[in-house]
N, C-alpha and C positions, 0 to 999 in steps of 0.2 A: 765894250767887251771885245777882246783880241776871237772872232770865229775861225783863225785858222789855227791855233789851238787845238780845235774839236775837226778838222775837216781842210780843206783845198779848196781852189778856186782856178777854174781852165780860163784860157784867153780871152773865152766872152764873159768870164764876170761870175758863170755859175758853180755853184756849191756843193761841194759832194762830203759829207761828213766820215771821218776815218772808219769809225767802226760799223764791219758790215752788219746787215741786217742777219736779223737769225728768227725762227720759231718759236713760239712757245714751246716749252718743255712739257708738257701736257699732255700730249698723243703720243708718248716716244717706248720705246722696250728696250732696254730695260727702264723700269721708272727710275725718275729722277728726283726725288724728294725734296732734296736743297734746295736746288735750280726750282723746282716749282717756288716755293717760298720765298723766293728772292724773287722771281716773276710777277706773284700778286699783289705788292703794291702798287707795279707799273699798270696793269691789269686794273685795278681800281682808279688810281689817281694820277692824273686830276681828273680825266674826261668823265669815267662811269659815275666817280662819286658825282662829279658836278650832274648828270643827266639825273640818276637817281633824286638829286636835292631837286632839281627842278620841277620832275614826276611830282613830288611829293608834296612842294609849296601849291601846284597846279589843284591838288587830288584836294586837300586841307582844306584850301583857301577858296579856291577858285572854281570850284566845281560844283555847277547847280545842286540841286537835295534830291535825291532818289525822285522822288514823287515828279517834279518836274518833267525828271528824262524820260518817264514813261510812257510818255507820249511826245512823236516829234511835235517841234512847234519853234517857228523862225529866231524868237528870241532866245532862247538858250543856244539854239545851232549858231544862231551869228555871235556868242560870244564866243561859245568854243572856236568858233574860228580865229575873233579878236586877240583871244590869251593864248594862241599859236603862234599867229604875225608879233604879237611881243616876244616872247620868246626867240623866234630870230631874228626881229631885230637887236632884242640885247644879245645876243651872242654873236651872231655872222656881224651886226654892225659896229659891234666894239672892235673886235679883231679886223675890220676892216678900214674904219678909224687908226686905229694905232697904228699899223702896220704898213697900209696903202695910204691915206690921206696926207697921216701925220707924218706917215715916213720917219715914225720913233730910232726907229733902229735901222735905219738907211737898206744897204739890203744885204748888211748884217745875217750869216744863216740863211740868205735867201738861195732857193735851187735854181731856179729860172734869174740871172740878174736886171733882166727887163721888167717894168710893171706894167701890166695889162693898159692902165691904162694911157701910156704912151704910144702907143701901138696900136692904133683903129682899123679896124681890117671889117673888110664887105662880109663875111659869114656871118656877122653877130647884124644884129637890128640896131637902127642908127649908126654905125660899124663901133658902137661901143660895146663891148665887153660887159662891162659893167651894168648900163641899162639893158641890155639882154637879159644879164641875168637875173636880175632883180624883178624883170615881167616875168619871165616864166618860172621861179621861185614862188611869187605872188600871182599871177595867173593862173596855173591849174597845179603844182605843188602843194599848195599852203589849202585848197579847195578839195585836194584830192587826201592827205593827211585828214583833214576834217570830216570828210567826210567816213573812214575807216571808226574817228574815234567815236564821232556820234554814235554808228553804228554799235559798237562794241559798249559803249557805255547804258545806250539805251535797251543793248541784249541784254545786260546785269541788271537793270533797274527792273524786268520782267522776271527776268530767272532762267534767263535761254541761257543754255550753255552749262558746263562744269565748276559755277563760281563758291568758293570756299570764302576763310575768313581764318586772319590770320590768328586769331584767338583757337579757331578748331584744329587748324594746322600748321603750325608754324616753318616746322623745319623744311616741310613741304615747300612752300609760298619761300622762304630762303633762300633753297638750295635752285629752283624755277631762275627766282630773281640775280642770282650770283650766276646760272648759266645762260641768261638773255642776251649779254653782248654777244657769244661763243655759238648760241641759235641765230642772232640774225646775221653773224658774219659766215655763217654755215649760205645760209635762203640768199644772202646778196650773193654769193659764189655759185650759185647754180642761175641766177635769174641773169648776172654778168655772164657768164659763158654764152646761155641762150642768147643775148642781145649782142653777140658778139659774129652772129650767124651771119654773112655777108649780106643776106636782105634784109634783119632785122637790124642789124648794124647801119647800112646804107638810110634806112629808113624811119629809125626811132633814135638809138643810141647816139648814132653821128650825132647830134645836137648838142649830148652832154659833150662829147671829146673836141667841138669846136675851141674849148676851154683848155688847151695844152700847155698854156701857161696859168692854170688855177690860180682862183684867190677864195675869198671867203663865201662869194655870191655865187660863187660857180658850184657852190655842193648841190645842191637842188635844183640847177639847171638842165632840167630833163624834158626830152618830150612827153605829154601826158600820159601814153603807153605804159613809157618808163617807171613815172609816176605812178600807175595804179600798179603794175609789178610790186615795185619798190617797197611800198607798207603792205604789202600783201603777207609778209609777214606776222603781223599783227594777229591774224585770223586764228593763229596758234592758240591765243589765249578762248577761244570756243570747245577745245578738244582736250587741251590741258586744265585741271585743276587749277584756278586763279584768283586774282583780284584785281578792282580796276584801277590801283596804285601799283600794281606790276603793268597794266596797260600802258598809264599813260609815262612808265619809264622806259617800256619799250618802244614807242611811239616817238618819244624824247632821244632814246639811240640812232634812229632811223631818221629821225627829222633833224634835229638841232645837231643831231650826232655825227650828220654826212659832212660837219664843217670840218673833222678832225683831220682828215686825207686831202683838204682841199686849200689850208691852210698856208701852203707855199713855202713858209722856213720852216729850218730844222729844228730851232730852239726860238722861242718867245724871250726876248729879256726881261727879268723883272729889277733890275738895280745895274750897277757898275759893275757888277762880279757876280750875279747870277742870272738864271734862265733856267726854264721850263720846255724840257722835249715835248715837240708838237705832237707824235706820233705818224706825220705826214708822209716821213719818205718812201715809203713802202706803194702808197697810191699816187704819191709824185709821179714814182718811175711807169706806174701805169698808162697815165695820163702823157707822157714823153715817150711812149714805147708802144705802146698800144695792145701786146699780146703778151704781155706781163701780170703781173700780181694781182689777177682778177680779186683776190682776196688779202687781209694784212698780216696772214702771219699766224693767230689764236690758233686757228688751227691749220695741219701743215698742207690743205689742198693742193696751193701751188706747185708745191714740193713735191707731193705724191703723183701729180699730173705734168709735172717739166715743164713749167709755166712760172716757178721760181726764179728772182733776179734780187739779190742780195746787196747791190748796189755796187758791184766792185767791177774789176776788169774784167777778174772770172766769168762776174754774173754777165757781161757784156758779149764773152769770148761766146758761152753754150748759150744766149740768147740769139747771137749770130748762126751759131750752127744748125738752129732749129729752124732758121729762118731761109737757111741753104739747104735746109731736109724738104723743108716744107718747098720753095720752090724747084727743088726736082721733082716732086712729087707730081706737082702740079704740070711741067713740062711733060713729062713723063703721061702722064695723061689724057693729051693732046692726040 
């Protein structure tokens, strides 16, 4: 598949797709009606629906019986950990299979045209990339999710909290479920700004941004800090009206969910003449820029706060300017 079609490619190799970035139409005045409607499939598919199916097979299938979780106890806690580590490994590991191993699509759509792992550098442990991130994914990510969801499942199975049932309230538990992506990209945008603080930065976040060329293994590459921040989201569902098939979809957004920004191309191919938008370049330029798109766009934070970069030259020009406000500021202080 011809990618510059859809996008450019500078000296070194990397990809910048034509069409800039934009907001959802959602927060805006006057309302947009259309534009919404045309926005919610992207909004749902593929990522949410996929999260959602896998909430769901998790919640069905795979999740002890009430009576179990009502009291902790090692064997059910170490599965729910188990049926987590699957979970990413078939998602972070396919797309990293395809894409890095197999080098399916060469680096096709790729932003960064280097792949991580060509590139050994002293910041990461082993100077690999790769096994960095995979320990600390598996080290205290995969530890720290689990332990959020025990919690929360084993609060339903007593009665602690506001838990309903989708028979008593449907539209309720719906309309929860349809705004869960749009709450936890609200909660990532205030706990990213926080860790963005020069000593929280220095000291917890720098670990995830060592990954400025991301791949699949690099979403949940965070210090444990980070980590317990990060699902702290989840806690919502204590205060809101719920169910623990809304938990473990939102647990699913926030876990399995942080590969969608980390993803590194613009477009996945799936044949000779098609491809599936990552939804990545929005936290690409994050990740390459650093005081960028703390958030992707659902809702307009960036925007509202001058922290927006659309991916074009514009976004480059008043990404600069800011960054010449900001060091007089700082001179100037002196």
């Amino acid at each position: 598949m011809d990618d510059l079609k859809f996008g450019t490619r500078n000296k070194r190799g990397d990809y910048t797709p034509n069409e800039p970035l934009t907001v959802a139409p959602l927060l805006v005045w006057p309302p947009r009606p259309l534009a919404l409607l045309r926005w919610l499939p992207g909004y749902l598919l593929p990522w949410n629906a996929l999260f959602f199916a896998l909430g769901a097979v998790w919640w069905f299938y795979l999740t002890p019986a009430k009576e179990t979780m009502q009291t902790y106890a090692w064997g059910w806690v170490l599965w729910i950990f188990a049926r987590n580590c699957a979970a990413v490994l078939l998602v972070f590991g396919l797309l990293e299979l395809r894409l890095y191993i197999l080098r399916r699509q060469g680096a096709r759509f790729k932003f960064n045209a280097k792949f991580p792992a060509d590139v050994p550098s002293d910041v990461f442990w082993f100077k690999s990339q790769n096994i960095d991130n995979i320990l600390r994914t598996f080290g205290t990510g995969l530890p720290v999710w689990t332990a959020y969801e025990v919690f929360l499942l084993h609060a339903w199975a007593n009665g602690w909290g506001p838990w309903t049932t989708f028979q008593a309230h449907p539209w309720l538990l719906a309309l929860f479920g349809l705004a869960l992506p749009l709450i936890h990209e609200m909660h990532f945008y205030c706990i990213h700004r926080l860790i963005h603080m020069p000593v929280l930065y220095k000291w917890i976040h720098s670990v995830h941004h060592n990954s400025v060329n991301p791949s699949p293994w690099s979403s949940l590459s965070m210090h444990p800090v980070e980590h317990l921040l990060y699902w702290s989201d989840s806690l919502i569902h204590l205060i809101v009206p719920s169910h623990p098939l809304l938990v473990l979809y939102h647990l699913h957004i926030t876990g399995t969910g942080a590969v969608v920004g980390h993803i590194g191309f613009d477009k996945i191919e799936t044949g000779p003449n098609g491809a599936v938008s990552s939804h990545a370049f929005a936290h690409y330029l994050h990740h390459k820029y650093f005081e960028v798109n703390y958030a992707d766009g659902s809702i307009p934070l960036d925007q509202w706060f001058g922290t927006w970069h659309d991916g074009t030259k514009k976004g480059d020009a008043a990404m600069q300017a800011r960054f010449e406000q900001k060091k007089a500021r700082l001179n100037a202080g002196k």
